[in-house]
N, C-alpha and C positions, 0 to 999 in steps of 0.2 A: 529425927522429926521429919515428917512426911508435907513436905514443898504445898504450899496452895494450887499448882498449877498438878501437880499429881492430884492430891487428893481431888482435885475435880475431874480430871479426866477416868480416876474410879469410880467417882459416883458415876457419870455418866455410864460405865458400862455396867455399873451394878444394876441400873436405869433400862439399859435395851438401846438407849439413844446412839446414834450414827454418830462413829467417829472420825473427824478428819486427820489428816498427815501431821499435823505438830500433834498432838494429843495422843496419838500410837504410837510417836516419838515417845512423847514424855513416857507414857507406861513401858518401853522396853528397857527404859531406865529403871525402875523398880526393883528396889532389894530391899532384903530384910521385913519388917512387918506390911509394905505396901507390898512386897513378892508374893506372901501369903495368900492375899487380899486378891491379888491380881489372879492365881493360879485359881482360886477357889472359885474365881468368876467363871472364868474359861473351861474348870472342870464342871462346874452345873451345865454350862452349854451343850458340853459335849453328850453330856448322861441324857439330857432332854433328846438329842439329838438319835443319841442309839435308841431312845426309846422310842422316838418314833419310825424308827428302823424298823422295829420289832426283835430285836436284839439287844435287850436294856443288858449292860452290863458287861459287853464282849466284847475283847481288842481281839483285831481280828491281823492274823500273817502269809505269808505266802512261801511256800516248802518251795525250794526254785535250786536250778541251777546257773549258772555262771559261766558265759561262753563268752571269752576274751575273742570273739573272729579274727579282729587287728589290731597289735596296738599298735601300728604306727596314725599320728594322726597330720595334718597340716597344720596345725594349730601349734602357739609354742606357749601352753599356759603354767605361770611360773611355780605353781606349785603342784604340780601334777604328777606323780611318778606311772600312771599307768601308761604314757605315750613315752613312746621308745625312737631308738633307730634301730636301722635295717641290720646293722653289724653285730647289734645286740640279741638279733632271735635268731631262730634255726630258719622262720620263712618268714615272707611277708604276711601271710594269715593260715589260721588253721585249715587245713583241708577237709574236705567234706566228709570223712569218716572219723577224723578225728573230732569235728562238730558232733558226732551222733555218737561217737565211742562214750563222752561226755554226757550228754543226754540218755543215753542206754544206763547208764550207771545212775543217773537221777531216779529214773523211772523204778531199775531193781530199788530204791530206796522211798520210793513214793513221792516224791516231788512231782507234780503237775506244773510248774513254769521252768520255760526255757528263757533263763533271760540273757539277751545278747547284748553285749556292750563292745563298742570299736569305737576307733579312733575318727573323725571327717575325713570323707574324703582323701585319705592318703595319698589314691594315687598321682591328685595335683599336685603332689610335694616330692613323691618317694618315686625316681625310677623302678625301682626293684619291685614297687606295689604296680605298678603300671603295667611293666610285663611279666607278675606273675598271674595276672587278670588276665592278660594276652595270652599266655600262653593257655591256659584253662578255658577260654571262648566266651568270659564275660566282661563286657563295655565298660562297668564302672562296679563299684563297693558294692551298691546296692543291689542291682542286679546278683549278685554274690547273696547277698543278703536273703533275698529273697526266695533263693535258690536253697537255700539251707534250710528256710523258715517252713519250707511247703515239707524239705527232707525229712524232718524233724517230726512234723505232723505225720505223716504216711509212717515213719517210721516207728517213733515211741510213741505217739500220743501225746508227750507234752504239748502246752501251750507258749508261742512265740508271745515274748515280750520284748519291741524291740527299742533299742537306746541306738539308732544310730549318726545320731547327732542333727546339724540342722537340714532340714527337708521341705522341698517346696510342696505348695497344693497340688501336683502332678505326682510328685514323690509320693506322698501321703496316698494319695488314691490309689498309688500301684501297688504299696505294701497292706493295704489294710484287709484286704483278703488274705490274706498270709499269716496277720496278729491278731492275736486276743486284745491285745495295747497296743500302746507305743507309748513312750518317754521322751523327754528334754527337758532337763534343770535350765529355768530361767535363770538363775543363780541372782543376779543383781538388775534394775536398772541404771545401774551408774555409770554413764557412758566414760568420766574420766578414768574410771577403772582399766578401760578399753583402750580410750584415745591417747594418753598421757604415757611417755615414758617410763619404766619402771614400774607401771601399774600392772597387775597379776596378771591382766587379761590383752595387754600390750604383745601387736603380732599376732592377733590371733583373732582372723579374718570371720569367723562364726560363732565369735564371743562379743559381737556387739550388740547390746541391749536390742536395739530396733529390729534388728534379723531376728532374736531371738524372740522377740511378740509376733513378730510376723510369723512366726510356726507353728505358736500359740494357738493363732487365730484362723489359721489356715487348717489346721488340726480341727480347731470346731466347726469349720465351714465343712469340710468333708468327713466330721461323724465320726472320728476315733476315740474313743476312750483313750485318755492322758493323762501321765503324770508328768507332774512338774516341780518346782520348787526352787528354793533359795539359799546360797551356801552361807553363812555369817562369819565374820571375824576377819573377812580378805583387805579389811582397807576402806570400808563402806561407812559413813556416817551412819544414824540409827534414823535423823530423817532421810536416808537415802534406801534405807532397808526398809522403813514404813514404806516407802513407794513401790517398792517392788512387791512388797503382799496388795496392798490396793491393785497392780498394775495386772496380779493374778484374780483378783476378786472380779473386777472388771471385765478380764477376758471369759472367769467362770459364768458369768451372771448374762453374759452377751449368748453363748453357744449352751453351757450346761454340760461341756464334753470332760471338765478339769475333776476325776474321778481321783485323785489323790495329791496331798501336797504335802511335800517333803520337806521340811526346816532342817539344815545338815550344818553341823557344826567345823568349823575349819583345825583340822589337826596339822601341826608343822610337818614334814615330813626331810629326811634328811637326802643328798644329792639333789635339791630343787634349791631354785634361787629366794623361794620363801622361806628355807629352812631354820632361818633366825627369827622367825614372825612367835609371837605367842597365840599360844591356842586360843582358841574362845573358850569363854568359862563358860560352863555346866548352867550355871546361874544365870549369864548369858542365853542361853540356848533355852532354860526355861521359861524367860520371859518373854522370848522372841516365839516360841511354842503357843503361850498363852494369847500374844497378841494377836498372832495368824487365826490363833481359833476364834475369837471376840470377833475380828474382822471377817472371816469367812464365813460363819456360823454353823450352826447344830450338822447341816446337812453335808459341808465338808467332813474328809477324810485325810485326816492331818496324823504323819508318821513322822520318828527320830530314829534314826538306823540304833539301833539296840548295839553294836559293836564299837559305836565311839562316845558312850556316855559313862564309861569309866564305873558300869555297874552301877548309875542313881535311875534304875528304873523307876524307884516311887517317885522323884521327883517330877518325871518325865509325863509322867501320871496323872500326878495330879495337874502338870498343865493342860494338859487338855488332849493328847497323842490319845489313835484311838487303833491305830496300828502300828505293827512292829515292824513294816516291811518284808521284805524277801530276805531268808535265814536259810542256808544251805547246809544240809548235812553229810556234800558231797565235796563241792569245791571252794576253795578260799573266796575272800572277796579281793577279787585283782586289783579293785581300785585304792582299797587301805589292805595291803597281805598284811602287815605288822599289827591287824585289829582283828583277830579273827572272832567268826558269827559266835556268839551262845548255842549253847544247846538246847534246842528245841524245849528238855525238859524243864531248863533250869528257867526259859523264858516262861514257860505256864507258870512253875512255881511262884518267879516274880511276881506274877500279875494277879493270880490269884492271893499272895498275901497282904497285895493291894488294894483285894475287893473283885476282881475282875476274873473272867473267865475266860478263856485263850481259845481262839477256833481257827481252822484254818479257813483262805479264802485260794481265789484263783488267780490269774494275772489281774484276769480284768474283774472290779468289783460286781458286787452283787445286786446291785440297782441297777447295772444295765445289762447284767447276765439275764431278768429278768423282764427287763423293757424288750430287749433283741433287735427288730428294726426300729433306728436306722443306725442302731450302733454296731451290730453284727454283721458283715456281709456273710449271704448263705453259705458260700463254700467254707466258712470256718465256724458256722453255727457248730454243727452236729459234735464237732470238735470239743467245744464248750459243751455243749448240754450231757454232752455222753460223760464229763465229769465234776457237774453240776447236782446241788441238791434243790428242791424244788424253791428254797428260798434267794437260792442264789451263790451258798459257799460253797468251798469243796467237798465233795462225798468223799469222804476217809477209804470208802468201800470202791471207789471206780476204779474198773480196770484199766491198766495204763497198756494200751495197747496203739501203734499205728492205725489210722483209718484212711481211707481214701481223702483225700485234697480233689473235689473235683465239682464241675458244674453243676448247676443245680439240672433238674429233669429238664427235657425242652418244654419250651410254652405251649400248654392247652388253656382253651379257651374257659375264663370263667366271668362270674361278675355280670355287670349289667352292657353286655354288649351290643345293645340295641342302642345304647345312648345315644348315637350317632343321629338318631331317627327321634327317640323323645323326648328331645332337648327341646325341641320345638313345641311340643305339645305338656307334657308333663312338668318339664322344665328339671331342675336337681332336686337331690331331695334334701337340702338342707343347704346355709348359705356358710359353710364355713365345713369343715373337714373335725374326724372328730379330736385327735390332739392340736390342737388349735390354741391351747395356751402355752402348749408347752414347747413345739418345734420349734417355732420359730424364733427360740431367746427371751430374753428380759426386754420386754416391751419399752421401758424405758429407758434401759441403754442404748435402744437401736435410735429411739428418736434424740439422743443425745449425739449423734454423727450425723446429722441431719443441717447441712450448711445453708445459710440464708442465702438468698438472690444478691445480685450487686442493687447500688441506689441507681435510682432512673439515668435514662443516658439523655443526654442535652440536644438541641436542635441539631447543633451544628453536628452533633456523631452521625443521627439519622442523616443530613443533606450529603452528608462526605459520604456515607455507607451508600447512599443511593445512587451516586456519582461514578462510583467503583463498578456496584454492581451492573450499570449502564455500559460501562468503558473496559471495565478491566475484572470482571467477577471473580476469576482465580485469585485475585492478589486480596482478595477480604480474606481470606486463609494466612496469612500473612500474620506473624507479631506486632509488626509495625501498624495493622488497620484492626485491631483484636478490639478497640472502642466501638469502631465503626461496624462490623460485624454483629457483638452485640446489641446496638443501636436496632438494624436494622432486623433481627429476631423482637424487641418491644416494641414497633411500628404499630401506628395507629392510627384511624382516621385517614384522610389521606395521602399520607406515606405508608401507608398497607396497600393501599388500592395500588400506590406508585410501583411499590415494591413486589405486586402480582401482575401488573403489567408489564414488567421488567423478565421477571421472569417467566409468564408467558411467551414474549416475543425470541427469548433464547429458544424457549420450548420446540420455536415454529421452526428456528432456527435449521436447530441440532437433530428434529426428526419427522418436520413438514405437523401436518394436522389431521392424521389418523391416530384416533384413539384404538388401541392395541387390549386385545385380551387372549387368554388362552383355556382353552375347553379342559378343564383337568378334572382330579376328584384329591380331595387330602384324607388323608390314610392315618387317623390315631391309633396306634397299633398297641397301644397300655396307657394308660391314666395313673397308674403306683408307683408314685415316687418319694422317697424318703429327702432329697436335699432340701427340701424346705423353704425356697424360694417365697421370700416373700409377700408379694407382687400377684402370685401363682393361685389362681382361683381351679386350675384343671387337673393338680394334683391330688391323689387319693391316697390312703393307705390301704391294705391288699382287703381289710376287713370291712372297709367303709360301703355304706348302701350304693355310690354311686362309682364304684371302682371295676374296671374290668381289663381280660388280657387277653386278644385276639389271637389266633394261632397263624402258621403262615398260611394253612389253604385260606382260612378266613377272608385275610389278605388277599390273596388272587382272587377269589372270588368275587371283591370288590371290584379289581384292576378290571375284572375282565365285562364283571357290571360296568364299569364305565367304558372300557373301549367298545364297548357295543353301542354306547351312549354317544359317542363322538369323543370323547375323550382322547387326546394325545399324552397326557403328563400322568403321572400321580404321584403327590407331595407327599412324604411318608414321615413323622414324627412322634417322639412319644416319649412319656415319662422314664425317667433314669430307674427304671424297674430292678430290685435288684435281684431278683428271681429269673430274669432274662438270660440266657445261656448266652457268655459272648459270639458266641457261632450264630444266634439268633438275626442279627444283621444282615450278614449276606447269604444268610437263610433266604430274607423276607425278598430280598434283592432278585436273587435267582428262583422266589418261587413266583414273582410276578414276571417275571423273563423268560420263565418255562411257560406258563399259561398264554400272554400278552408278546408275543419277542418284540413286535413295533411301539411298545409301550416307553414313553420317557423317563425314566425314575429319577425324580429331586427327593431326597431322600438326608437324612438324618442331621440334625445342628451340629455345631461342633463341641457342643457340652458330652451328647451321646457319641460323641466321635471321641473324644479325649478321655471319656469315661471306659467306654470300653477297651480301648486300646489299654489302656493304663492296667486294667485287669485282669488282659490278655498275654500282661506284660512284653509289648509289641512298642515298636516307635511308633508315633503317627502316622508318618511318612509310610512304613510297611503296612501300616492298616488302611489307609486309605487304599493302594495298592491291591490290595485282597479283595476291595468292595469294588476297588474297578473294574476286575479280573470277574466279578462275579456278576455285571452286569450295573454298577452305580454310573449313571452319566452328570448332574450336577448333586451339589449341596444348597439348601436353605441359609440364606449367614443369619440365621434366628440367633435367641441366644447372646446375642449385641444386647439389647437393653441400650444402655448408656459405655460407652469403652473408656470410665474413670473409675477408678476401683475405691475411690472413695465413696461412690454411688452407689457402686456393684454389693460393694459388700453390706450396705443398708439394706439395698432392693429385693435385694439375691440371698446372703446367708452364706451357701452353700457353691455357687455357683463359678464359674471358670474365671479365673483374673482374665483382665482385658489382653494382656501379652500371649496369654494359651490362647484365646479366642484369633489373637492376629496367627500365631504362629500355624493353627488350623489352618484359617484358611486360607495362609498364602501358600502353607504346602500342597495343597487343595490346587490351590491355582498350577503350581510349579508343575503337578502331575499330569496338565492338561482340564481338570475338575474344576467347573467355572461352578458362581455362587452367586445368587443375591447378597444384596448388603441392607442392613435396616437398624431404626433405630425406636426404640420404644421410648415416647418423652408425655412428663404430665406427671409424675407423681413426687419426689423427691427432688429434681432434679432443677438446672434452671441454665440460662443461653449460656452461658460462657461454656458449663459444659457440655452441653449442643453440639460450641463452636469445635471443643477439644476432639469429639466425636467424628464431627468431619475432615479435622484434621488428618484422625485413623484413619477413615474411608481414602483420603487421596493420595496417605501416602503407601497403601498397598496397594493401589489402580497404578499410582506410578509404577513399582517394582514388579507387579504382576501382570496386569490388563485384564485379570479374571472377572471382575463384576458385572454380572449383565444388567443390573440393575440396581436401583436404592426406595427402600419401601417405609415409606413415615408410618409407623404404626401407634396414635394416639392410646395411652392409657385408659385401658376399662377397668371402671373402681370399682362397680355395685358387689362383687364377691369377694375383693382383692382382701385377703389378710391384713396389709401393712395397711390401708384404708381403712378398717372396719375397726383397727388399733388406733385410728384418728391420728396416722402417723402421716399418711401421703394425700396429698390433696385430689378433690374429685374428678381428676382428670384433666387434661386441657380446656383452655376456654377457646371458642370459636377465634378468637383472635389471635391464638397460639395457631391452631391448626394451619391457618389462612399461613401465618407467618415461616412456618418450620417446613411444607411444602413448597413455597417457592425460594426460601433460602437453600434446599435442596438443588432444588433447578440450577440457582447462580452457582451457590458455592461448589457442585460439583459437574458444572459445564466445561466442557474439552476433557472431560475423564469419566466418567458414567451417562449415556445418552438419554438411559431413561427413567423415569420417576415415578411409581407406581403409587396410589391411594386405593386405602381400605375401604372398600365398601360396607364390610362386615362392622368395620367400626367406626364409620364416618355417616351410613346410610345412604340414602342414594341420593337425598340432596346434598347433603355436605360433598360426597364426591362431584356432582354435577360441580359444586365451586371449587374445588383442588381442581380440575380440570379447565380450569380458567384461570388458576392461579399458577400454570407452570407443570402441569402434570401430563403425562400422555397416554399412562396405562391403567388397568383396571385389576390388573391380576386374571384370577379365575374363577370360574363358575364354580368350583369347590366341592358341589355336592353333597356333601358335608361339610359341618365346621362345628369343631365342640369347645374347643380354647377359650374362641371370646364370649361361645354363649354359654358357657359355666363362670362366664367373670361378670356377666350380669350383661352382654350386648343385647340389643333387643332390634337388632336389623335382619333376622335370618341364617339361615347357615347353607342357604342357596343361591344362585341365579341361573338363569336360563340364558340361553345365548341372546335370543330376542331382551330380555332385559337389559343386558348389559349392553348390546345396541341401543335403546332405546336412552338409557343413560348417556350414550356417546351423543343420541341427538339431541339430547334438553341442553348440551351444551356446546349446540349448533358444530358439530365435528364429526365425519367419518368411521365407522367401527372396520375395523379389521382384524380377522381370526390369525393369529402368531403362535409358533412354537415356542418352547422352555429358553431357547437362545434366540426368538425375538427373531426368527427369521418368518417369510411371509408365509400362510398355508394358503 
């Protein structure tokens, strides 16, 4: 007899209606006539689902081979037999001919995925992994890794799939030119599994639930196609295994990157400390099959390895699987050898006498072989499409040959690259970009990370806040005054006035009362960028009406426009293009150095810094080096927003965590490479994290001295995506501006001397009062500016030097012409 508390939670799903975490429990409990009931739901999902594919009726698998690199791992997970020790193999990892002897033999058998599986990090555990790295000339695994993944390509033509366990946003960025995928079974979120003695996952420093969402989501912020999934039967409650399918539905629904989800049934395995545990039942695994699909829906790609289900294909079936995974017809599967794959033929036969037709696919599926950017970087498109059919699976007929691994062509000029000029007159040609519903995520998961402001601060925080900043302004930086800090960013009324006159009189202090500008010109040298940023009204895609990509003469030809102009600087910045030849950098560097030599070059955020080094697969440190070498004198600290990554990843998507941003640019600093510092506030965001903000700023001015500067950059809504989603509010209120400018002043007095305001997005009155509220510089004449006025600014994207003089005198002040480091000209 089928429970009330079941029978309702199948009506509900026979219903369509959202289920929560008890009610996904109760259905993975489901056997016997409610199992039926339950399967027959999840397999209608799934048929709706292929059919709106345009593949009604196809389970789709991947002919692949199996490249064990290492099994040593750090990790000591209890039931694992594929991680080994040193004494147990012939090496620490396969060498590089033997990766491709492997992959050679795939290819004579038509397999198109190389799939690589190793163990974390070993050589944080294993001497022997450490220097047999050393002695071969690569730093870490990955490196190794990726060194293979390029071999493999050039040499067979397979496709890299990589599994090489957890990786950060930097990691990810460096391999994803190299993979068609990449992988990481979430397995569970139950951290006792982890924390807890004797639990499977106990010791084993990259099996903790949190790291493992963290790569999740780091994976979708930088655009990989991923598979993931969940192992069942290790010790997990079934509300605790409900969670971890929501905990994947969630990460899919936020990015869109979650291209397959694998439900893996736990098999005992013998010399493991699990080896008494019982399997998970078949019945087990269907229901958990079922529920994943119900909860995922139609448009997930929900697989059960065909090697550990003891031959109940149909069962597998009808829950709702819609592929069979990766099936080798060359090498074992190393991580169960005692379970070997089916036969390719025997899997069609299965499928077809369950109604189904069997086709092959490629690592990465076929919804985003077809999308391409921003899921393909170009050096591994050609890769894919050469063994691509036009809908997306594998062509039976491709030839499996090596091809070049290499940059794309250099940048020639295409697009609308006048915009620079008809921004002003024309304006954009549309207020949003055209994937616009779909880049930037499930609109309501992103406003569900969206944390309220604290409740108002009381008299006394403001009078103590004031007092501080009068007496002792470094020490509001403090834990101990984090009230009064706060306080003193809500200021109102006349503790605003207080609180600008405070901070003006530091202003007079720390740099007398010449308002400071410098004659430059900014340089957007591409608008096409796939990270998705959501904040980002100046991003294009390469097809869109208002997208274009300057070449380097293009460039010089500016620089050398404006040093004819008086121009000393020009600010060079531009979208994460992925068509951009990493060489294209200190291309642009040294073709403005060759034309201009007395030219200043501030030049690239550290997003564009960290992005291409990552692809060049270069440390930082070396890249930066190369751009110095090539003519880079400072950096822009753009790219800041907010340095909380709980912000970050609302605002941004895609964009650098706060610790890459620091680690730029204090290497930046370290090299001699001085930076601005800035902070974008007004739309998600609220004081305390402000306060956290400035906290970053002072504590790399301590370590470094590199900042010449700190530049308040108010939010502009009128284009912004995440504004037009009714997600970020319409910008700062004048009370904000007033406030966040002269808390600048205090909070970052005896460590950054000077405090620049936007004209371009404050206008010339608002700056005349940041200039009286604490401010002493103006920036630059710019020449251009397309950033804020594609985000809807309506102050110009010029000034003349007489202006900006003229601006210094409405606020009764001195102008003086400065260089990029703020010396006098």
């Amino acid at each position: 007899m089928v429970d009330h508390s079941l029978r309702r939670a199948l009506r509900r799903a026979t219903d369509g209606k959202a289920l929560d975490v008890d009610e996904a429990a109760t259905l993975l409990a489901a056997r016997n006539d409610a199992l039926d009931e339950l399967l027959a739901i999840a397999g209608g999902i799934r048929d709706a689902g292929l059919r709106d594919a345009g593949r009604p009726g196809v389970i789709t698998f991947s002919k692949n081979v199996f490249i064990p690199l290492t099994r040593l791992c750090r990790d000591r997970c209890h039931y694992c037999t594929f991680a080994t020790v040193p004494h147990r193999l012939p090496a620490a990892f396969l060498e590089r001919d033997e990766v491709l002897d492997i992959a050679r033999a795939g290819a004579e058998q038509g397999c198109k995925e190389a799939l690589f599986t190793l163990g974390d990090r070993p050589e944080e555990r294993w001497p022997a992994a450490r220097k047999w790295l050393d002695e071969r000339g690569y730093e870490s695994t990955l490196d190794y890794v990726r060194a293979c993944a390029i071999a493999v390509l050039e040499e067979t033509g397979l496709l890299p799939h990589l599994n090489p366990g957890v990786l950060s946003w930097a990691d990810l960025q460096r391999l994803k030119p190299v993979a068609a995928s990449m992988g990481m079974m979430l397995e569970t979120t139950a951290t006792r599994l982890w924390s807890e003695p004797g639990g499977p996952h106990y010791g084993s420093p990259d099996k903790e639930p949190a790291v493992r969402l963290r790569v999740l989501e780091d994976a979708g912020r930088v655009g990989v196609p991923f598979t993931t999934g969940i192992l069942i039967g290790i010790g997990e409650t079934l509300p605790e295994r409900a969670d971890s399918l929501f905990a994947i539905r969630r990460v899919t629904r936020e990015y869109g990157h979650i291209q397959e989800v694998i439900v893996q049934n736990f098999r005992a395995k013998p010399d493991t400390a699990m080896r008494g545990m019982p399997d998970a039942e078949l019945t087990d695994l269907a229901a958990t099959v079922a529920v994943a699909r119900i909860l995922l829906g139609p448009r997930a790609r929900i697989q059960a390895p065909p090697n550990l289900i003891a031959g109940e294909y149909d069962l597998l079936l009808r829950a709702g699987i819609d592929d069979w995974g990766g099936v080798s017809p060359v090498t074992p599967d190393h991580v169960s050898p005692e379970r070997p794959w089916p036969q390719i033929d025997e899997l069609r036969e299965r499928s077809a006498a369950a109604g189904f037709a069997l086709s092959e696919r490629l690592a990465i599926y076929p919804e985003y072989v077809q999308r391409g950017d921003p899921w393909l970087d170009p050096r591994i498109m050609p890769h894919v499409s050469a063994l691509a059919l036009p809908d997306g699976l594998a062509n039976p007929d491709a030839a499996l040959v090596g091809r070049p691994w290499q940059e794309p062509d250099d940048s020639v000029p295409t697009g609308r690259t006048d915009l620079h000029e008809t921004i002003d007159t024309t304006g954009r040609t549309g207020d949003r970009r055209g994937d616009f519903d779909n880049v930037y995520g499930d609109w309501a998961a992103v406003a569900g990370h969206v944390t309220a402001p604290d409740t108002p601060s009381t008299d006394s925080d403001v009078l103590a806040g004031l007092k501080l900043a009068a007496t002792d302004p470094a020490a509001l930086l403090l834990p101990a005054h984090e009230d009064a800090a706060v306080a003193l960013f809500n200021a109102d009324g006349a503790a605003l006035d207080e609180l600008c006159r405070i901070a003006d009189e530091l202003r007079q202090a720390a740099v007398g009362d010449d308002v400071t500008y410098v004659v430059n010109r900014n340089i957007n040298f591409s608008n096409v960028c796939y990270v998705g940023c959501r904040f980002c009204a100046f991003a294009q895609r390469e097809r869109d009406a208002d997208a274009y990509r300057l070449s380097v003469e293009q460039v010089a030809d500016r620089a050398e426009e404006a040093w004819r102009a008086g121009a000393t600087e020009v600010c060079m910045q531009g979208g994460i293009d992925p068509k951009l030849p990493v060489t294209a950098y200190a291309d642009l560097v040294r073709g403005v150095k060759e034309r201009v030599p007395g030219m200043h070059v501030h030049a690239f955020s550290p997003m564009e810094i960290v992005t291409a080094a990552s692809k060049a697969g270069m440390s930082i440190r070396d890249w930066l080096t190369m751009l110095r070498e090539a003519g880079l004198d400072t950096i822009p600290g753009t790219a800041a927003e907010i340095l909380d990554d709980d912000v970050r990843w609302v605002l941004t998507k895609g964009k650098l965590p706060a610790a890459t941003w620091v680690e730029v640019i204090s290497t930046a600093h370290e090299l001699g490479i001085r930076s601005s510092s800035t902070m974008m506030y007004g739309h998600v965001d609220h004081p305390r994290q402000w306060l956290g903000h400035f906290r970053v700023l002072a504590d790399v001015q301590d370590r470094t001295g590199g900042f010449t500067e700190f530049v308040a950059l108010p939010f502009v809504h009128t284009n912004a995506p995440i504004y037009l989603a009714g997600i970020a509010r319409p910008g700062p209120t004048w009370r904000e501006n007033r406030a966040v400018h002269a808390m600048a002043r205090i909070l970052l007095h005896g460590r950054i001397a000077n405090i620049q305001c936007s004209w371009v997005k404050l206008g010339d009155e608002g700056t005349v009062a940041m200039l009286k509220g604490g401010c002493n510089d103006l920036g630059g004449t710019l020449m251009e500016e397309t950033i804020s006025r594609m985000a809807g600014s309506d102050n110009g994207s010029a000034r003349t030097v007489a202006q900006l003089r003229a601006i210094a005198a409405a606020a009764g002040r001195p102008a003086r012409e400065r260089t990029t480091a703020y010396l006098s000209r």
